[in-house]
C-alpha positions as CSV (number, residue, x, y, z in Angstrom):
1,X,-81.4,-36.4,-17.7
2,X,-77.9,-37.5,-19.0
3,X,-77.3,-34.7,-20.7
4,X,-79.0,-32.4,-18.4
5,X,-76.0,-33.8,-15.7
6,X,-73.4,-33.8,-18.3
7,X,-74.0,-29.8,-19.3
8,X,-73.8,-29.0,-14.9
9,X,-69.9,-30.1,-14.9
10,X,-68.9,-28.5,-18.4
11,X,-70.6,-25.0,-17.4
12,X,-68.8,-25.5,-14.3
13,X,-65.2,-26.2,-15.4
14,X,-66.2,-23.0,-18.4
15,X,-66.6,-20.7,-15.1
16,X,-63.5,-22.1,-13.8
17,X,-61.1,-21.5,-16.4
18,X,-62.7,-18.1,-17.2
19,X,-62.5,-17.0,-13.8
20,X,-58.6,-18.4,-13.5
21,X,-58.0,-16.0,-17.0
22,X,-59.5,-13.0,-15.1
23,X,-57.4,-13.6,-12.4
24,X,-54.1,-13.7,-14.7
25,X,-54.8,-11.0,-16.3
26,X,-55.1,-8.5,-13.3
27,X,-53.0,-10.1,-11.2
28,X,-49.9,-11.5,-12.9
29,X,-47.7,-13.9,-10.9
30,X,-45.0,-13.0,-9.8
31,X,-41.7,-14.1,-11.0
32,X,-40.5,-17.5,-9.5
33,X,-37.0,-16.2,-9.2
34,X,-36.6,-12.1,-8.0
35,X,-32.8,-11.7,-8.3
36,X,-32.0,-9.3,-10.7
37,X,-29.2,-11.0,-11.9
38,X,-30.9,-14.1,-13.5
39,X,-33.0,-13.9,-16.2
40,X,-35.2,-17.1,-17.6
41,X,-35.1,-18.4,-21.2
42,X,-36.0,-21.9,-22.9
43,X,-36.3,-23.4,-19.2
44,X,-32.6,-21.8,-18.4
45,X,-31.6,-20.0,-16.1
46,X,-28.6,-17.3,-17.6
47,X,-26.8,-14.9,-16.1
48,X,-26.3,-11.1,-17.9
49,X,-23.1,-9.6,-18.2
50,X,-22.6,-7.4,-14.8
51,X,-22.5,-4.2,-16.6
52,X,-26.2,-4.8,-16.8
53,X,-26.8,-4.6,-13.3
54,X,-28.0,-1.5,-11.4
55,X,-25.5,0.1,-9.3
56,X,-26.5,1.8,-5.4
57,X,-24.3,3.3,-5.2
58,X,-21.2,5.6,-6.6
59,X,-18.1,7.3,-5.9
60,X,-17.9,10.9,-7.2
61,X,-16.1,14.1,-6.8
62,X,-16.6,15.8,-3.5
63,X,-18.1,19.9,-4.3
64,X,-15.8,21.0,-1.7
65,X,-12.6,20.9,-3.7
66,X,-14.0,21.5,-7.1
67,X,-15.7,24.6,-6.2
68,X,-13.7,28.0,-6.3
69,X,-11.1,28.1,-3.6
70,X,-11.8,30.1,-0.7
71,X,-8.2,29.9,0.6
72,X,-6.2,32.5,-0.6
73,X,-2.3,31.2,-1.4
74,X,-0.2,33.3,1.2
75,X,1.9,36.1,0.2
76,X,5.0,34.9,1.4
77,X,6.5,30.9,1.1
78,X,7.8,29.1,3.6
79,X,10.4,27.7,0.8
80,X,10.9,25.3,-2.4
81,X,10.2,21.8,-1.9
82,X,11.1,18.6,-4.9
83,X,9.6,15.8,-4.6
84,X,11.3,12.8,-5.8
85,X,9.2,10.1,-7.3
86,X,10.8,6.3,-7.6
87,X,9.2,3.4,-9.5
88,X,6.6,3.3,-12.0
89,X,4.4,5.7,-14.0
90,X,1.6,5.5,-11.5
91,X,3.6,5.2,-8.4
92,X,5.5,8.6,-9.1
93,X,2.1,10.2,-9.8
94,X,0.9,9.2,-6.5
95,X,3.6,10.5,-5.1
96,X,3.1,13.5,-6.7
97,X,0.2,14.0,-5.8
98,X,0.9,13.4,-2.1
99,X,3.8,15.8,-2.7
100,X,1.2,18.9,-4.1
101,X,-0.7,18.2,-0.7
102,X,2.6,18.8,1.6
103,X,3.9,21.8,-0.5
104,X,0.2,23.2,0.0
105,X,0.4,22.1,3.7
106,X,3.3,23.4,4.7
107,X,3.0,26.4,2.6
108,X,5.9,26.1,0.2
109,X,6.6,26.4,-3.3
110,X,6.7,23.7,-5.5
111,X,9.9,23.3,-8.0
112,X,9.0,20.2,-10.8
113,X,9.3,16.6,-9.2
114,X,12.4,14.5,-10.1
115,X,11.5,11.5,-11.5
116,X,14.0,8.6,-10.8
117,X,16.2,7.0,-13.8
118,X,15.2,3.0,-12.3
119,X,16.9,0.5,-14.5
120,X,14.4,-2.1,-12.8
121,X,11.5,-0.3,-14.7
122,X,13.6,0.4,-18.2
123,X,13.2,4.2,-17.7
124,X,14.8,7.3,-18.7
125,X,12.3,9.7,-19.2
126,X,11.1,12.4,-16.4
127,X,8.4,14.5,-15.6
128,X,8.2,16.7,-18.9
129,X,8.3,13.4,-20.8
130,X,5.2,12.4,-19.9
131,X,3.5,15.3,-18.6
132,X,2.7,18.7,-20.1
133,X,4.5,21.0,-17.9
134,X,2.9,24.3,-18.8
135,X,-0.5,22.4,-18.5
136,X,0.1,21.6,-14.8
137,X,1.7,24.9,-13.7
138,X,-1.6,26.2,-15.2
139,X,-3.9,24.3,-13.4
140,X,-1.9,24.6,-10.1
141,X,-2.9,28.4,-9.8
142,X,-4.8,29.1,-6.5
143,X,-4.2,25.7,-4.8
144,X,-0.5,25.6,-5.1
145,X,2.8,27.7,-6.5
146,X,4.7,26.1,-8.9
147,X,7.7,27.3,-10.7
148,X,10.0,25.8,-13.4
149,X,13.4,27.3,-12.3
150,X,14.6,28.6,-8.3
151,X,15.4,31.5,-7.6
152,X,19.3,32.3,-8.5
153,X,20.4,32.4,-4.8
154,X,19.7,28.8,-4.5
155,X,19.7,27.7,-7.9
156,X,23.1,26.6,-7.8
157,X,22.6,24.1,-4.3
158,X,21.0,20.7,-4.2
159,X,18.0,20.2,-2.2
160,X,18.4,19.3,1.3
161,X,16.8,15.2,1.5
162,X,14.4,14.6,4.5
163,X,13.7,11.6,5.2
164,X,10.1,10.6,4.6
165,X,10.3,7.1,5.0
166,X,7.4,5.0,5.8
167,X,9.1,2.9,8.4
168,X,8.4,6.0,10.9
169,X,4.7,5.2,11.4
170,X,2.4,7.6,11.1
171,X,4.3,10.4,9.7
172,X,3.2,14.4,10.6
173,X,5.3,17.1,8.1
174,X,4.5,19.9,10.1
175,X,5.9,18.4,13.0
176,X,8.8,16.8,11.1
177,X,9.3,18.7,7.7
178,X,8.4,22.0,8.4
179,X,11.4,23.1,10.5
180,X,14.0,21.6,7.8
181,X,12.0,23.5,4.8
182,X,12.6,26.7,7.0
183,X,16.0,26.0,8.0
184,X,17.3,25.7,4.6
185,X,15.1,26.9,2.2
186,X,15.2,24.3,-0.5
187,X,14.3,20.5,0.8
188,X,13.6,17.3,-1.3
189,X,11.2,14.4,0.2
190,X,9.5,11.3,-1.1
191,X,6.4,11.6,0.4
192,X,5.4,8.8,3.5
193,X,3.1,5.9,2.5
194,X,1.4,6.5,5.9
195,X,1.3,9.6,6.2
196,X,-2.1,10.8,7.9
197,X,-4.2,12.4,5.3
198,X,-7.0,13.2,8.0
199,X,-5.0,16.2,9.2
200,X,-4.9,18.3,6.5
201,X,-6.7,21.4,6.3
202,X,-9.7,21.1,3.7
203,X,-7.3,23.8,1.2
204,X,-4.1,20.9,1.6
205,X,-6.4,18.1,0.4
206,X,-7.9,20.3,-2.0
207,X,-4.1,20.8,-3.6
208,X,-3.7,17.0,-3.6
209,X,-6.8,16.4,-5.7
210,X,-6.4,19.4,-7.9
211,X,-3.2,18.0,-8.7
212,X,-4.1,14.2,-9.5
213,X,-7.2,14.3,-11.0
214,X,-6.9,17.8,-13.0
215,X,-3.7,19.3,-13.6
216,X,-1.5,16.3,-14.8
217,X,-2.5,15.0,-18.2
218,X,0.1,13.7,-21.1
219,X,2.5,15.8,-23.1
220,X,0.9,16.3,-26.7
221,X,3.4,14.0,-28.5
222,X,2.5,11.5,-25.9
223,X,-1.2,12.3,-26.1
224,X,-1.6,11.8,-29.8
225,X,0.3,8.4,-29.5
226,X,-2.5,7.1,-27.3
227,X,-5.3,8.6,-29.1
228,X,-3.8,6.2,-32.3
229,X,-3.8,3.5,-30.0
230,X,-7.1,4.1,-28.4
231,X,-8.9,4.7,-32.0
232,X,-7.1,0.9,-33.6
233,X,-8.5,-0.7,-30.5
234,X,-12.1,-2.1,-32.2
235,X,-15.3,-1.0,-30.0
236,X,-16.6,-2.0,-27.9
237,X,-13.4,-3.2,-25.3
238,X,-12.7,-4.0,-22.2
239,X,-9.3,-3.0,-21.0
240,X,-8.0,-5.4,-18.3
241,X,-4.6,-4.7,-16.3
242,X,-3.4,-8.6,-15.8
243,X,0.1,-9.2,-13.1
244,X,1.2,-12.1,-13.9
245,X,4.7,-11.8,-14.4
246,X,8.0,-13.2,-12.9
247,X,9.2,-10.8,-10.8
248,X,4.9,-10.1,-9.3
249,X,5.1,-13.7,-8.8
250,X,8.6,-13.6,-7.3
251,X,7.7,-10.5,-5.4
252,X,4.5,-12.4,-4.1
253,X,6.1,-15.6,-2.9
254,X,3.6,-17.2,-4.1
255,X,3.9,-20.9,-5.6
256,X,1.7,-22.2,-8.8
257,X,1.2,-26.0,-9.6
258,X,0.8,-26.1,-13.3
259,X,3.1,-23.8,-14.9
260,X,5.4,-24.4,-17.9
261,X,9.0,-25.2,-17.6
262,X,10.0,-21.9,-18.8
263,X,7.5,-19.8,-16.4
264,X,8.9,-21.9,-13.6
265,X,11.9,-20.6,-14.6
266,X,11.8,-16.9,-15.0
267,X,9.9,-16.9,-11.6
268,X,13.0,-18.7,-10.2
269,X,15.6,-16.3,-11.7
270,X,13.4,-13.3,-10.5
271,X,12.7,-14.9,-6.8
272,X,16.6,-13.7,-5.3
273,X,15.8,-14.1,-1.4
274,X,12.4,-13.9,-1.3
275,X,11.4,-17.3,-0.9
276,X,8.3,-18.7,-1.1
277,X,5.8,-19.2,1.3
278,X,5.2,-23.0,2.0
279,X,3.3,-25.0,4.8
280,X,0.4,-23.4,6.7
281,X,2.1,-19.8,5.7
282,X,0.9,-20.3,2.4
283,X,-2.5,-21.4,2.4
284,X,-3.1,-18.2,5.0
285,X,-1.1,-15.8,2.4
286,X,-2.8,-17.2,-0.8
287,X,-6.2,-16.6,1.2
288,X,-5.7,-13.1,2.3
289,X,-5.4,-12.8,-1.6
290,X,-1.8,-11.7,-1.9
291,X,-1.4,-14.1,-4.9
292,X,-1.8,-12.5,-8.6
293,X,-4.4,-14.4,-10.6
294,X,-3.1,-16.1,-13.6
295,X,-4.4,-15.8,-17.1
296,X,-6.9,-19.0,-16.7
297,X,-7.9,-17.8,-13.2
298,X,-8.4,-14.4,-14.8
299,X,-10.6,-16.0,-18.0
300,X,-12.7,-18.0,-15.3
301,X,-14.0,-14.7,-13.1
302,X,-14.2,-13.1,-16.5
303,X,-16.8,-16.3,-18.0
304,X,-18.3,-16.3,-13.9
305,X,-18.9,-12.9,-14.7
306,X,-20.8,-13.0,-18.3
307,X,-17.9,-11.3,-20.1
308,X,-18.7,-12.7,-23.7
309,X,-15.9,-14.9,-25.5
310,X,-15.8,-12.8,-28.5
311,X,-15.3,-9.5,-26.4
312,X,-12.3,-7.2,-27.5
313,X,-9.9,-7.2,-24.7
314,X,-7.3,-4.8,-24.5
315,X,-4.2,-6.0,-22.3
316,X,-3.2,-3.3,-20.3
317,X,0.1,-4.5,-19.5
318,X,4.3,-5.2,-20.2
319,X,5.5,-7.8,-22.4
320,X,6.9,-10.4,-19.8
321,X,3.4,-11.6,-18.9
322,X,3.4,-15.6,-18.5
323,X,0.7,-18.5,-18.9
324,X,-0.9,-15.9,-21.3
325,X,-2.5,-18.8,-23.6
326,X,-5.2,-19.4,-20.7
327,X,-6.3,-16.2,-21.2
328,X,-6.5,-16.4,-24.5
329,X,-7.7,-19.6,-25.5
330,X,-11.3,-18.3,-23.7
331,X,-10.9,-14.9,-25.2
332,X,-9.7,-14.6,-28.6
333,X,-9.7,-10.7,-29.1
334,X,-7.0,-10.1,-27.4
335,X,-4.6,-7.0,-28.5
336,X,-2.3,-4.8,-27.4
337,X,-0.3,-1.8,-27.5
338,X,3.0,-3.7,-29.4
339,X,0.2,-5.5,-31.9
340,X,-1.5,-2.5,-33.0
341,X,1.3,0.4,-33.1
342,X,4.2,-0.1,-35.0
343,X,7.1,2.3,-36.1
344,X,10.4,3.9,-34.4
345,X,8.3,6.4,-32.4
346,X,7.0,3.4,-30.4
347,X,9.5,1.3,-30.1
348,X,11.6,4.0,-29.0
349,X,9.3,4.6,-26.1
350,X,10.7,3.8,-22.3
351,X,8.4,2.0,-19.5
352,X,6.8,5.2,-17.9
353,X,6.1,6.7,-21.9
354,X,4.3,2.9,-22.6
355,X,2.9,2.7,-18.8
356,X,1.2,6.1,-19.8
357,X,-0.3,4.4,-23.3
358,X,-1.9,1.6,-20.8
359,X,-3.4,4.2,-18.7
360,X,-4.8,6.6,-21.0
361,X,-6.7,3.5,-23.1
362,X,-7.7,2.4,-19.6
363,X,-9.2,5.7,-18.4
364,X,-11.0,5.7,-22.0
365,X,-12.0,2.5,-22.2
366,X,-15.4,1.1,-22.4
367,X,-14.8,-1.3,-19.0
368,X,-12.0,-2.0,-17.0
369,X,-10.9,-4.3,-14.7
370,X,-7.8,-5.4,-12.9
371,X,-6.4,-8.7,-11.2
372,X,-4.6,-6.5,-9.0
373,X,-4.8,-3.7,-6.4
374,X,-1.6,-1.7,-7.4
375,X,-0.7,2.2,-8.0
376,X,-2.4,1.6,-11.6
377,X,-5.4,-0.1,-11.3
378,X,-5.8,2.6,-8.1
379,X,-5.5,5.7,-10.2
380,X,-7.7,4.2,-13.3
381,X,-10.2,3.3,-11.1
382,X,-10.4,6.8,-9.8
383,X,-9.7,8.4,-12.7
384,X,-13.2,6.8,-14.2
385,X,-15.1,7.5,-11.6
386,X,-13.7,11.3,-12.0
387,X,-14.8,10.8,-15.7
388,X,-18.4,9.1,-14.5
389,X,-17.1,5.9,-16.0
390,X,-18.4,3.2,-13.7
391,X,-18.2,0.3,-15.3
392,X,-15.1,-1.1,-13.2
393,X,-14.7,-4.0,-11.4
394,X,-10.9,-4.9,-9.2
395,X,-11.3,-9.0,-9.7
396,X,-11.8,-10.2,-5.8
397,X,-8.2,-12.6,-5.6
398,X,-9.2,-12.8,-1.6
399,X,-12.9,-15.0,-2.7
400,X,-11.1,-16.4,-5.6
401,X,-8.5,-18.2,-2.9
402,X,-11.3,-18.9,-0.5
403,X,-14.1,-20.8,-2.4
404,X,-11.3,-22.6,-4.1
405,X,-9.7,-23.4,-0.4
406,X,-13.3,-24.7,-0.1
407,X,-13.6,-26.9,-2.5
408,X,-15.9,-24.9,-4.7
409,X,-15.5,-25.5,-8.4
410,X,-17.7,-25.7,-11.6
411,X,-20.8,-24.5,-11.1
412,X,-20.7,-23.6,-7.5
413,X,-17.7,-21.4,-7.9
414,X,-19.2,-19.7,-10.9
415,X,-22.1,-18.8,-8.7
416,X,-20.3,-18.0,-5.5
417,X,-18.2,-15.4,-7.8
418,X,-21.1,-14.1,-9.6
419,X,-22.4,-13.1,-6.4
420,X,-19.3,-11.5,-4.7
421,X,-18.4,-9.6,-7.6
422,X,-22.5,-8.4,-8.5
423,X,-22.2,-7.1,-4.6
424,X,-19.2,-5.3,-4.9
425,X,-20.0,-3.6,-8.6
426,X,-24.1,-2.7,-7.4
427,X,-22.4,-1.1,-4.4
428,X,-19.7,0.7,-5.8
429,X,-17.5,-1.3,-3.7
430,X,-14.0,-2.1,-5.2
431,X,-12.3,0.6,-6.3
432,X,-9.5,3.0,-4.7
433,X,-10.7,6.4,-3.8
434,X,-9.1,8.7,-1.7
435,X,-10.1,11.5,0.2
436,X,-10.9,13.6,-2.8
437,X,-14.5,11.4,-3.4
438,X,-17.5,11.1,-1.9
439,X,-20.2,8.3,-2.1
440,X,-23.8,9.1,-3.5
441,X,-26.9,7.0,-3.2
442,X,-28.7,6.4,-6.1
């Protein structure tokens, strides 16, 4: 009788477990934690490196201006515009870019831009420096005319300067420019910051893109110099652009607690009149994200973000970068362009010839990311996406200023960044495209 009651409860708990086993196996659980960006191991939780994730969403050429032109160039010009480009590498390529779109506009020829001699940048070298003239001619045919020498009748005059400055709002060349160009002929702009893009005929935008993302590329000297650099760099790398020097600190008005006596310093000297912000002003300034992340700040999004501590990192950048030993005390394959090329053809090299090293890696590079939002890290940033390369991130200073502002650190800010940045890379968010890309779901 005992063991007749003894056998019920056994057989029972056998039908139990065998049933529960059945269940299992058609109907796994599902994980307890869905977001794709955790993964669970030995009872931890850990994150994978962003590239991993799956992007939405991305930014590619539009068909409309890569497809054969449908707009024949008119027989007869309206005249010879310059365009004069001032500042660095990648702000006198935007420029000239912008320029190809108002030549094609306003139906004018266009004579090789002037690149500005700037002291500020240590430059000397112009357009055929750095670009392969023929090369861009070339690729020009059909959406623009360009010639290397004017016509003898006005060969001998200087260009008349129109002012395209961008304190005149939002600018309109064929309301402003056009009458000069066919008053005299021969005119020289710079073109406006705000000038409206949406006006332009589909053939004018179709000039600008030509020209930036397929009709400049480096002169061959130049070219092989960066294709040495590029093959010394060990693989995999990621190539980050990092501002963090005295005058982008100065220029910022930003303050940093912190800093060494001799980084205080050469922010000091570089300041002039720009003061910095203090009070109230600050705290909104730093929030809006107008202050350049320093090297630690920079290693901390990079560790939020996964980035290994043995990764190769290429330092996209000039040699009077401060605090760099945060950066590198979290990453210690850090190289650049003066550690790995040596010899008088390099050292002989100007800031726009050096600027164009830093962007050719960075096109070519296996990631990229930037702790800024200038003319470089704009044109990179397209220039992958032109290439299909997607794996680039602009590092979000504006949430990097607000969780701190918050209070958030450790753990929490780790997370909180994770999750800003994992939004902005799965939705193609992030980088600068102009009006020469479109967006495609995946």
């Amino acid at each position: 009788m005992i063991a007749s009651t003894v056998r019920k409860p056994l057989f029972g708990v056998t039908l139990l477990v065998f049933s529960l086993f059945l269940l299992l196996f058609f109907f796994p659980p599902l994980p307890f934690y869905s977001d794709p960006s955790l993964t669970f191991n030995s009872s931890l939780l850990e994150r994978h490196e962003i590239w991993s994730l799956r992007r939405l969403a991305e930014w590619r050429p539009c068909n409309w201006w890569l497809q054969p032109q449908i707009h024949v160039l008119p027989a007869q010009t309206n005249g010879y515009i310059r365009v004069d480009c001032y500042g660095g590498l990648n702000q006198m390529r935007r420029d000239l870019c912008d320029g190809v779109g108002v030549a094609r506009l306003l139906n004018a020829t266009l004579v090789l831009p002037k690149f500005e001699v700037a002291a500020y940048w240590n430059e000397s070298s112009g357009f055929e420096d750095v670009f392969d003239v023929d090369f861009f001619i070339q690729q020009s045919k059909g959406f623009v005319n360009v010639v290397k020498e004017l016509p003898t009748e006005i060969a001998s005059k200087d260009p008349v300067r129109v002012d395209c400055s961008k304190r005149k709002g939002q600018f309109d060349y064929v309301e402003t420019v056009l009458p000069s160009l066919l008053k005299h002929g021969y005119i020289s702009i710079t073109p406006a910051m705000s000038q409206r893009r949406d006006r332009y005929p589909l053939y004018a935008k179709a000039a600008l893109c030509q020209a930036c993302y397929s009709a400049l590329r480096l002169t061959s000297t130049l070219e092989k110099k960066a294709l040495e650099l590029l093959q010394a760099i060990p693989k995999p790398f990621l190539s980050l652009h990092l501002r963090f020097e005295p005058d982008m600190v100065a220029y910022s008005q930003c303050e940093y607690a912190g800093l060494s006596p001799a980084s205080s310093k050469a922010i000091e000297a570089a300041r002039v009149d720009r003061k910095p912000w203090t009070g109230e002003t600050a705290r909104i300034w730093r929030n809006r994200g107008k202050c350049p992340l320093t090297p630690s700040e920079t290693a901390f999004i990079l560790k939020a973000l996964a980035i290994p501590g043995n990764t190769t990192i290429y330092l996209a950048a000039g040699d009077g970068l401060m605090e760099l030993e945060g950066l590198t005390s979290v990453y210690t394959n850090v190289v650049t362009k003066s550690s790995l090329l040596s010899g008088e053809d390099f050292t002989a090299m100007h800031g726009n010839t050096k600027a164009a090293l830093d962007y050719y890696v960075s096109i070519n590079s296996d990631s990229y990311m930037a702790t800024y939002f200038g003319n470089m890290d704009k044109m990179v940033a397209a220039m992958r996406a032109f290439k299909g390369l997607y794996k680039t991130i602009l590092l979000n200073r504006k949430a990097f200023a607000l969780f701190t502002s918050q209070g958030l650190k450790g753990k929490e800010l780790t997370e909180a960044l994770w999750k800003v940045h994992r939004d902005d890379f799965i939705m193609g968010r992030g980088s600068a495209l102009p009006d020469c890309f479109c967006e495609f779901n995946l």
